[in-house]
C-alpha positions as CSV (number, residue, x, y, z in Angstrom):
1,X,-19.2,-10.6,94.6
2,X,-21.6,-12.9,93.0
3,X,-20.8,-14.9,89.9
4,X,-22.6,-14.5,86.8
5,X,-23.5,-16.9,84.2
6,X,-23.3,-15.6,81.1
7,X,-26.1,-15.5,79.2
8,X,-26.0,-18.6,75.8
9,X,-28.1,-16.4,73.3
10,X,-26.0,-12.9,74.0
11,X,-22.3,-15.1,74.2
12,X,-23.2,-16.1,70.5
13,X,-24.6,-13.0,69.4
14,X,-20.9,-12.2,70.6
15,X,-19.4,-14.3,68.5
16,X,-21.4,-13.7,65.4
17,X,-20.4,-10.2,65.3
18,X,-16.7,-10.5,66.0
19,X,-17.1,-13.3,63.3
20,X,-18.7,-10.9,60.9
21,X,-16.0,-8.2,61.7
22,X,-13.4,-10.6,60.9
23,X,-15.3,-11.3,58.0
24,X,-15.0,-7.2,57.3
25,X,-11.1,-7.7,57.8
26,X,-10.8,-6.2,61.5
27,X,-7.8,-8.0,63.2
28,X,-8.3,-7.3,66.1
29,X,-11.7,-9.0,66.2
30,X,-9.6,-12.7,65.1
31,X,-7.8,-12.1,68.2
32,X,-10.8,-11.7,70.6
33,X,-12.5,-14.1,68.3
34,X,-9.8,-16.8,69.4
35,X,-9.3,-15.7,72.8
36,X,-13.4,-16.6,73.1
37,X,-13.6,-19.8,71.0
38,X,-10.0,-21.9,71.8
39,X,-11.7,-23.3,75.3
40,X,-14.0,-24.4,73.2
41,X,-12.5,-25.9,70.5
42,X,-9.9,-27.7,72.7
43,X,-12.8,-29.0,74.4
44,X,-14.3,-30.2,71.4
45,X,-10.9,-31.7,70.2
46,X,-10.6,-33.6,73.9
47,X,-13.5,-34.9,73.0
48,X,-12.9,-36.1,69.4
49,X,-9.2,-37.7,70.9
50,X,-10.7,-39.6,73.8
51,X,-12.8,-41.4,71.1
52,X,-10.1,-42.3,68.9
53,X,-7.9,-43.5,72.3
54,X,-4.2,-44.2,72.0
55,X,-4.5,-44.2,67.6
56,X,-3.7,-40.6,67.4
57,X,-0.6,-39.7,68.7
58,X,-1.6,-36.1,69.0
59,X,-2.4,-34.0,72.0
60,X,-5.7,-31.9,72.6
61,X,-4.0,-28.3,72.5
62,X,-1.8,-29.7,69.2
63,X,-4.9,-30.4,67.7
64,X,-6.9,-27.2,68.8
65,X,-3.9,-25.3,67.8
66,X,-3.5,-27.4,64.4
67,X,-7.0,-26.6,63.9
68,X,-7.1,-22.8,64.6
69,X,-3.9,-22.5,62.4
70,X,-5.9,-24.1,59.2
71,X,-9.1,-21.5,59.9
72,X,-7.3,-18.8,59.9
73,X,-5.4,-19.1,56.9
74,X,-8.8,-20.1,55.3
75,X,-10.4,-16.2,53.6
76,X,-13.7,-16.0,56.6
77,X,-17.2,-15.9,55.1
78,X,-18.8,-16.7,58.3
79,X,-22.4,-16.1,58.7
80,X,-23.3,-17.5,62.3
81,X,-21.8,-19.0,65.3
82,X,-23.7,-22.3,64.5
83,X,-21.7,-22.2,61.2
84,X,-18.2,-21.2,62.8
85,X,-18.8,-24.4,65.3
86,X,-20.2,-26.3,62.1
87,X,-16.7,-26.0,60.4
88,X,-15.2,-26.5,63.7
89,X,-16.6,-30.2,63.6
90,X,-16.1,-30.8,60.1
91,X,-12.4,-29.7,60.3
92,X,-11.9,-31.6,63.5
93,X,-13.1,-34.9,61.5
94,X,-11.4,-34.5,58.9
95,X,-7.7,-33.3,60.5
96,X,-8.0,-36.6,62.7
97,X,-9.1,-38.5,59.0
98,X,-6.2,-37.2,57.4
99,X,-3.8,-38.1,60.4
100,X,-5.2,-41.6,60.6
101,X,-4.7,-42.2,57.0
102,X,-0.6,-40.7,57.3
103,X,-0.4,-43.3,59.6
104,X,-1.9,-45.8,57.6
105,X,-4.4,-46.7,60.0
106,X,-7.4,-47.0,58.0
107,X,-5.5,-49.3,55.6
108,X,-4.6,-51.6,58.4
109,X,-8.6,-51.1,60.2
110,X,-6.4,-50.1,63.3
111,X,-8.1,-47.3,65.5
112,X,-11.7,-48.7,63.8
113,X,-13.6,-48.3,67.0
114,X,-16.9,-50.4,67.3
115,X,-19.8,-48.0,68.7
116,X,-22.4,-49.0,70.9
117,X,-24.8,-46.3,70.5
118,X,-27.9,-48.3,72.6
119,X,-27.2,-46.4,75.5
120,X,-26.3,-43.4,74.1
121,X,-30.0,-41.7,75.6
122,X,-28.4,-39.6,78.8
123,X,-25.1,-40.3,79.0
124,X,-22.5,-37.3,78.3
125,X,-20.5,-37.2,75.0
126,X,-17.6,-37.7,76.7
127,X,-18.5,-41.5,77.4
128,X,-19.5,-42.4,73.6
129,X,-16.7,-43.5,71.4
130,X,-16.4,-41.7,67.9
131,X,-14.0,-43.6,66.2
132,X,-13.4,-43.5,62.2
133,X,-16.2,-45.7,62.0
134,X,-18.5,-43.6,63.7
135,X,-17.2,-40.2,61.6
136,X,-17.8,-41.8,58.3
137,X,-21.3,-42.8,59.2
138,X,-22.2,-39.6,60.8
139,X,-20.8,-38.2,56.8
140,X,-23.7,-40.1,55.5
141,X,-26.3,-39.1,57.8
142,X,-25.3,-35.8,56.8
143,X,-25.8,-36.2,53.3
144,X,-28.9,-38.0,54.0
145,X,-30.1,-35.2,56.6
146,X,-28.1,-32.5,57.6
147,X,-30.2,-31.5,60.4
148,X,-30.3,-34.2,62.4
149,X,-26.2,-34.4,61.9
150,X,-26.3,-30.9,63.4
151,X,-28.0,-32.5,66.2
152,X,-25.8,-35.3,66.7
153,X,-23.0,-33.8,66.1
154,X,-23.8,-30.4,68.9
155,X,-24.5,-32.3,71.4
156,X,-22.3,-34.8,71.4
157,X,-19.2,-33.0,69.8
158,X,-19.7,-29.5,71.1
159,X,-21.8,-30.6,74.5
160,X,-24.2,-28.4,73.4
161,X,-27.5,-29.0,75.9
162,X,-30.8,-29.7,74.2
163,X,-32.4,-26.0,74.7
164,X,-28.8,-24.6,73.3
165,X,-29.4,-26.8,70.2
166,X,-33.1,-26.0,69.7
167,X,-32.3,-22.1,69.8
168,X,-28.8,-22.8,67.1
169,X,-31.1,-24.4,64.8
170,X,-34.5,-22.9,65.4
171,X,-36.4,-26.0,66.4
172,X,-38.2,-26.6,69.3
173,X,-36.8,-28.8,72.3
174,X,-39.0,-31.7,71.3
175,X,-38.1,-31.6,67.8
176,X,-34.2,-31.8,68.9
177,X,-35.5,-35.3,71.0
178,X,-36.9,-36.3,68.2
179,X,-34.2,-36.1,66.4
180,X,-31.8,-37.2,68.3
181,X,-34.0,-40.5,68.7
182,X,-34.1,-40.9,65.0
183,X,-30.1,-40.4,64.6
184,X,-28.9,-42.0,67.1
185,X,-30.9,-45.5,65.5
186,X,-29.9,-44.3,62.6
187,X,-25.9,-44.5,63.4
188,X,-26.8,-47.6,65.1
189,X,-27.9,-49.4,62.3
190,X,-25.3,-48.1,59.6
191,X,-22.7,-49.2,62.7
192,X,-24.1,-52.8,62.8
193,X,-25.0,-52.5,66.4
């Protein structure tokens, strides 16, 4: 028996139809929906928690779980994948904000995590730190560019790889380089590195 990959571009037209079905109110579709995207999501909130180290005193699967709790009380107007996993981030940022602050840790500056985003070119997201600091610049490159946020933010935060990213946002595989290139100097510069 042979192993198949499945294929990227039919796994989210998946996805974008159970999302659109629980947009229509079909319950069963939130349950595959959730089955489908929790792997993910607690990926992405590993991800998230291994950048803020010991500050949060959450787990991954409390976080996920946390996280999957708020979306579902939320009424769905989902158009995409690409914007399901866009208010995955977002909520994901902001949960771990709003925890931080209960614990008066942005008061204090404690869990303020000083990114070195140099060497950021080919090494995995799992190796860059994306403490508060980082979080609150990547806010104001999205305000300044949403795009290139997208960018940063799927394939770093959702390990998205390059030709995945170009396809979610229409763009060509150069363009996400490009991009990429111009954000991570960006974030670089707003982080004083």
């Amino acid at each position: 028996m042979t192993h198949e990959t499945p294929d990227f571009v039919a796994e989210r037209h998946d996805l974008t139809a159970l999302l659109h079905a629980w947009t229509r109110g079909d319950q069963a579709a939130v349950r595959r929906l959730t089955d489908i995207v929790y792997p993910q999501v607690l990926a992405i909130a590993t991800r998230y928690l291994r950048q803020f180290g010991n500050s949060i005193a959450l787990g991954p699967a409390e976080l996920a779980n946390e996280l999957l709790l708020r979306l579902l009380e939320r009424p769905p107007q989902w158009r995409d994948s690409r914007h399901f996993f866009g208010v995955v981030v977002v909520a994901m940022r902001n949960l771990l904000i709003d925890w931080s602050r209960s614990l008066g840790a942005e008061k204090n500056g404690a869990g303020l995590v000083y990114v070195p985003l140099a060497e950021a070119e080919d090494e995995p997201a799992e190796e860059k730190p994306f403490g508060l600091l980082l979080i609150n610049a990547l806010d104001l490159l999205r305000a300044r560019d949403a795009r290139k946020s997208d960018v940063i933010e799927f394939t770093y935060l959702l390990g998205m790889k390059r030709e995945e990213v170009a396809h979610e946002l229409g763009i060509s595989v150069p363009t996400v380089d490009r991009e990429l290139r111009f954000a991570r100097a960006w974030l670089k510069c707003k982080l004083g590195g």
